[in-house]
Backbone as a ProteinNet text record, in pm:
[ID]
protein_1_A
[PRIMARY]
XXXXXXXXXXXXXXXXXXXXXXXXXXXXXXXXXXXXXXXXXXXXXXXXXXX
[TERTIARY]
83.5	0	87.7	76.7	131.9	48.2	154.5	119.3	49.3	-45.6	-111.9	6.5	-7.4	92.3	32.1	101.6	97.3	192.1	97.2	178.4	178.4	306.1	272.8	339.7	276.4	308.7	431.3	516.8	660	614.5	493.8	457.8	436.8	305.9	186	188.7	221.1	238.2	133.8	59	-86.6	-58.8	-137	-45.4	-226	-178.2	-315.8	-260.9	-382.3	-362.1	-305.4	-190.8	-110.7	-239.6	-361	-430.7	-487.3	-558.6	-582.5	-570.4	-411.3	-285.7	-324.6	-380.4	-414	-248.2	-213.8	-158.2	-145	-66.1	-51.1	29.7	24.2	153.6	275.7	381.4	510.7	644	718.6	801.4	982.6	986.4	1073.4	1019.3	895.4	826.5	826.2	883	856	669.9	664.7	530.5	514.4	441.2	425.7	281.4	279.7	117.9	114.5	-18.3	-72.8	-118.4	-87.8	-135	-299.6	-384.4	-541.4	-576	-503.6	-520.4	-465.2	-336.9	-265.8	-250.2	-290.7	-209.6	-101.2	4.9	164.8	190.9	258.8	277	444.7	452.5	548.8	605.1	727.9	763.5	731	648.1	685.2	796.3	809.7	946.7	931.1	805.8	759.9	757.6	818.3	775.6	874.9	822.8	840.4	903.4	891.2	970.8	1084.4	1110.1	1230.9	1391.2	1446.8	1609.7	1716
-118.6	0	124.5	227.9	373.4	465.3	498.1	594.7	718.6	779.4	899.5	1023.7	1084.4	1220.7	1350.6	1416.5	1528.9	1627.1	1763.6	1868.5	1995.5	2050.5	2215	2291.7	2432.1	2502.3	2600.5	2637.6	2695.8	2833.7	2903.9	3060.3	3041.6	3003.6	2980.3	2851.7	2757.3	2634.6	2532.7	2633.6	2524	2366.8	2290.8	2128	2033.5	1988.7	1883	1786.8	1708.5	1598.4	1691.8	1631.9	1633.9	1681.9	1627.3	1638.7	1766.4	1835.7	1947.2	2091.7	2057.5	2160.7	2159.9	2297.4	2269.8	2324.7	2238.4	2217.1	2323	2407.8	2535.2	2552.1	2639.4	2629.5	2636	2584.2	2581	2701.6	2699.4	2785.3	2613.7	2684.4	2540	2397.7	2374.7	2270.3	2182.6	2328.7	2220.5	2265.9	2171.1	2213.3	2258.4	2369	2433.2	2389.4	2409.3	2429.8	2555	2584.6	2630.6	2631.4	2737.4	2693.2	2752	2671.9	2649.4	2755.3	2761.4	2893.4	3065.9	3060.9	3158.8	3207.3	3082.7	3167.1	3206.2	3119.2	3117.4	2993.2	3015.6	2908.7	2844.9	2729	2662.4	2546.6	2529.5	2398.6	2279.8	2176.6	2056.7	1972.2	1872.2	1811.8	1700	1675.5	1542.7	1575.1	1685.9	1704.1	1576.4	1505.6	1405.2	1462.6	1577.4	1631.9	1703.1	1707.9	1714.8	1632.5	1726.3	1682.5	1670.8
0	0	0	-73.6	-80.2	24.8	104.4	171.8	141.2	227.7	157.3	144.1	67.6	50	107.1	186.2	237	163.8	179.5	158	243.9	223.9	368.5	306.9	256.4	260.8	286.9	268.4	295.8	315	275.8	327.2	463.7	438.5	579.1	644.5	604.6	748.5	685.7	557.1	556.2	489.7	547.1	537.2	445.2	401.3	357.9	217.9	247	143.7	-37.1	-72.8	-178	-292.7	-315.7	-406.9	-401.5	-272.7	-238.8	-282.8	-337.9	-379.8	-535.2	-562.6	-738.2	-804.2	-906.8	-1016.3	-1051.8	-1092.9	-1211.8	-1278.6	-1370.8	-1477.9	-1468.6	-1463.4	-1423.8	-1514.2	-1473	-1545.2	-1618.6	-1701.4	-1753.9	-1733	-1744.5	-1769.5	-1572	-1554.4	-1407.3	-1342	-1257.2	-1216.7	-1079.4	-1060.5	-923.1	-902.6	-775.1	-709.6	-589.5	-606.7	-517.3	-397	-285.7	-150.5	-100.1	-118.9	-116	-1	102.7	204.2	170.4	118.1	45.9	-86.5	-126.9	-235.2	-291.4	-266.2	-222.4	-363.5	-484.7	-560.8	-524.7	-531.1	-477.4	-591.1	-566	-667.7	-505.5	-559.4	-471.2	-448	-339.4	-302.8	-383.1	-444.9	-493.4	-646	-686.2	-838.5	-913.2	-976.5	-1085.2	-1215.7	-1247.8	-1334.4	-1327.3	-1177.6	-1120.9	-1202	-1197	-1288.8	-1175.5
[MASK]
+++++++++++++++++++++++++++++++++++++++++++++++++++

């Protein structure tokens, strides 16, 4: 079984399920998301398109 994924925020602290966090357009094909409380766009630790 895969563990559920969490994510938190690096502005505000805000933490929740990985899916939560909407998707947005990335800069060099990497992908950022959004923090659902802030508003704060972030690269994830989990990005897969990571080099």
């Amino acid at each position: 079984m895969i563990p559920p994924l969490f994510r938190r925020c690096p502005e505000c602290g805000h933490w929740s399920w990985s899916g939560r966090f909407p998707v947005v357009a990335g800069v060099d094909e990497r992908s950022l998301v959004e923090c659902p409380a802030c508003g704060h766009r972030f690269e994830p630790a989990d990005n897969l398109m990571r080099n």
